[in-house]
Backbone bond lengths (Angstrom), bond angles and torsions (degrees), N, CA, C in turn:
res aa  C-N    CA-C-N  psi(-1)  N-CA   C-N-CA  omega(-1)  CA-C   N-CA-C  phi
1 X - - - 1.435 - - 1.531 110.48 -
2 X 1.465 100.73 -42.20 1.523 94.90 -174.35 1.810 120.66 -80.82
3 X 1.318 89.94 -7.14 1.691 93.71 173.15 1.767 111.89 -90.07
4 X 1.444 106.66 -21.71 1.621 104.52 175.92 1.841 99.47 -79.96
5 X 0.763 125.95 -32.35 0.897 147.85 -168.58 2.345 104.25 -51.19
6 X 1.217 93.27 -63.26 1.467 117.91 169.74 1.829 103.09 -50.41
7 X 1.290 101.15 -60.08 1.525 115.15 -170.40 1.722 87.52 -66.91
8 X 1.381 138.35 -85.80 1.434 126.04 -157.97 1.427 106.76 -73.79
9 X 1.409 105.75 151.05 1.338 113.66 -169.84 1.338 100.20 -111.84
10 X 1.060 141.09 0.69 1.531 153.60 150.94 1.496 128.75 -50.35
11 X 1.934 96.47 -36.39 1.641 95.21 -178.31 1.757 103.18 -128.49
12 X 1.355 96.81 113.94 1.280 113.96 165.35 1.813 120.80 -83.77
13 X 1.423 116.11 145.32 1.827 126.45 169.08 0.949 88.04 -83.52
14 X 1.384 115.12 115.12 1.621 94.88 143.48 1.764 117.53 -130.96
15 X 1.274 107.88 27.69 1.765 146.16 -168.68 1.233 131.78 177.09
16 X 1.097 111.79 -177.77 0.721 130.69 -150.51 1.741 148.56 -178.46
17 X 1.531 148.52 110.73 1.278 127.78 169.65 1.060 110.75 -107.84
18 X 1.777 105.29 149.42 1.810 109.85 155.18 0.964 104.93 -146.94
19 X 1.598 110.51 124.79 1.364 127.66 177.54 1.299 114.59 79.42
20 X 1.270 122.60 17.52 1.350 124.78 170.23 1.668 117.74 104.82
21 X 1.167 98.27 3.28 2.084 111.94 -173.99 1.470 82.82 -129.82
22 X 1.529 99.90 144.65 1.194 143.22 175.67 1.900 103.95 -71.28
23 X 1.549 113.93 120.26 1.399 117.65 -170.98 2.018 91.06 -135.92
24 X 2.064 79.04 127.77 1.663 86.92 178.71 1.474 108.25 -60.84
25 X 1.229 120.14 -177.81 1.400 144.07 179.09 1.653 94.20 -56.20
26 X 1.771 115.80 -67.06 1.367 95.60 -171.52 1.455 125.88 -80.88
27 X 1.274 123.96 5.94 1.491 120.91 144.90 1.344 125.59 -61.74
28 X 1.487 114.47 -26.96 1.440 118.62 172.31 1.043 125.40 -96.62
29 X 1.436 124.12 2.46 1.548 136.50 170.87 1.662 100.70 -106.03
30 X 1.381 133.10 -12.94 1.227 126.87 159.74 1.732 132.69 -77.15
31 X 1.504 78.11 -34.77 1.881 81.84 167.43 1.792 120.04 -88.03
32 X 1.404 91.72 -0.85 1.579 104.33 179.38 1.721 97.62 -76.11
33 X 1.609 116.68 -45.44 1.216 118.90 -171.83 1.323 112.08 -75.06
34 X 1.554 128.91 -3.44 1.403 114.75 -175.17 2.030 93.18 -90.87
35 X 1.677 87.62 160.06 1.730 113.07 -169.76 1.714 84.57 -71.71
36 X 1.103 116.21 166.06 1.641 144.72 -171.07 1.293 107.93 -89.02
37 X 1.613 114.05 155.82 1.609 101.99 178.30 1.794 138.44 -37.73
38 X 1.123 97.16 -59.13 1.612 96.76 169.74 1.454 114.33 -73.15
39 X 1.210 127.15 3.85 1.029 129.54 161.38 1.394 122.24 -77.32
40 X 1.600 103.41 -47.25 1.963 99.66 166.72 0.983 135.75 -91.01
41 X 1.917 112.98 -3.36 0.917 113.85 142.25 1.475 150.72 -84.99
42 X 1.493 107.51 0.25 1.277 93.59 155.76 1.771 112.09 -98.60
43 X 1.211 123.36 36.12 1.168 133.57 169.99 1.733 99.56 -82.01
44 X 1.310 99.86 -68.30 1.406 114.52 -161.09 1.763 89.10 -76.92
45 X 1.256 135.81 8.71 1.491 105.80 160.08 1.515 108.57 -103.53
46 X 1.403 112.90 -23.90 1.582 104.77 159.35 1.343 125.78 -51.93
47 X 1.149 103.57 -41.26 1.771 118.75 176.22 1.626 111.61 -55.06
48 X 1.555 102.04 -39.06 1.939 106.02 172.03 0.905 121.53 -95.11
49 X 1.206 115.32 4.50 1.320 122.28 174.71 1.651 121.82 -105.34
50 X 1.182 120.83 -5.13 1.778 135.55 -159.88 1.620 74.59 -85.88
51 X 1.369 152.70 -85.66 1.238 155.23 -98.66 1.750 89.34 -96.65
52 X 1.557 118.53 -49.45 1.166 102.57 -166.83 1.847 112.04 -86.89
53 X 1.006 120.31 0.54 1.747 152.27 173.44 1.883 81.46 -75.94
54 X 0.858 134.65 -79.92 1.495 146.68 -152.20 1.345 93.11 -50.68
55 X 1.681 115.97 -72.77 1.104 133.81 -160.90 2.257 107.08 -64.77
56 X 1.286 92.63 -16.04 1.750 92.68 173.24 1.126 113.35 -85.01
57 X 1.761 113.40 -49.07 1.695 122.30 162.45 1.538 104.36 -25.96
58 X 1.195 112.75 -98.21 1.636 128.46 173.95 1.353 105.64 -11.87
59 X 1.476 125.09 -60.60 1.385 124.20 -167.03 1.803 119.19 -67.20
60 X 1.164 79.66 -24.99 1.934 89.57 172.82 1.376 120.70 -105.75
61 X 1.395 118.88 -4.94 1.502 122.69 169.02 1.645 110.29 -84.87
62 X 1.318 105.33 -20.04 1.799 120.08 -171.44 1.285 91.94 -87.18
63 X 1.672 123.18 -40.66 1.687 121.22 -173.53 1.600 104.85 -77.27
64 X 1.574 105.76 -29.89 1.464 90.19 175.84 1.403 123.98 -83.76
65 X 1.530 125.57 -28.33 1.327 105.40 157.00 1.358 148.18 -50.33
66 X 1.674 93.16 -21.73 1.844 102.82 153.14 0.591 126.60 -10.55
67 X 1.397 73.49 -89.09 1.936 112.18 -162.59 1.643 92.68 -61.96
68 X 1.157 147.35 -41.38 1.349 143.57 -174.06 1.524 105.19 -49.68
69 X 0.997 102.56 -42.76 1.700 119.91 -161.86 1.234 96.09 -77.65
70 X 1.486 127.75 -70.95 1.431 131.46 -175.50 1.817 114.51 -28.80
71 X 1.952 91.93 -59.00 1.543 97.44 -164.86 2.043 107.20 -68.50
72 X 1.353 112.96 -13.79 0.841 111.52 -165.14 1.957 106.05 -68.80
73 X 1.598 77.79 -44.00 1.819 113.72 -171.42 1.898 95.41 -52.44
74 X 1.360 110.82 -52.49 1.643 114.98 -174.04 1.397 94.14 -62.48
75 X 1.078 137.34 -58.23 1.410 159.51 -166.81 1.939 91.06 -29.73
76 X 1.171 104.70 -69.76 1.467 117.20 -174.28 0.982 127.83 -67.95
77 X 1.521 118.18 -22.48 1.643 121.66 169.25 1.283 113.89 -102.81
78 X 1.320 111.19 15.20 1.800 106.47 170.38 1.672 105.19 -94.65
């Protein structure tokens, strides 16, 4: 609505309800601007997902210096 809205110059917001209470224009032009369900939700699964992504990075950069270390270690006693 709020994008036809921009395009016709005929229909103005200027109210609004949700949930049964009366919401000004810029309460209803703010929830117009938020992204759509699968839109915030895949917000919030990136968001749960950064920490355990972090914590795998870390876990294989620590395994690869190991192994760095190890082959280096064989490296010298051959």
């Amino acid at each position: 609505m709020n994008d036809f809205a921009k395009d016709a110059e005929a229909l103005e917001i200027k109210g609004g309800a949700i949930e049964g209470a009366v919401a000004s224009k810029e309460e209803i032009l703010a929830l117009a601007t938020l992204p759509n369900r699968e839109g915030l939700l895949s917000m919030l699964l990136s968001v749960l997902q950064a920490p355990v992504r972090n914590v795998a990075l870390a876990v294989k950069a620590v395994a690869d210096n190991k192994e760095d270390a190890l082959n280096l270690k064989l490296r010298s006693v051959a």
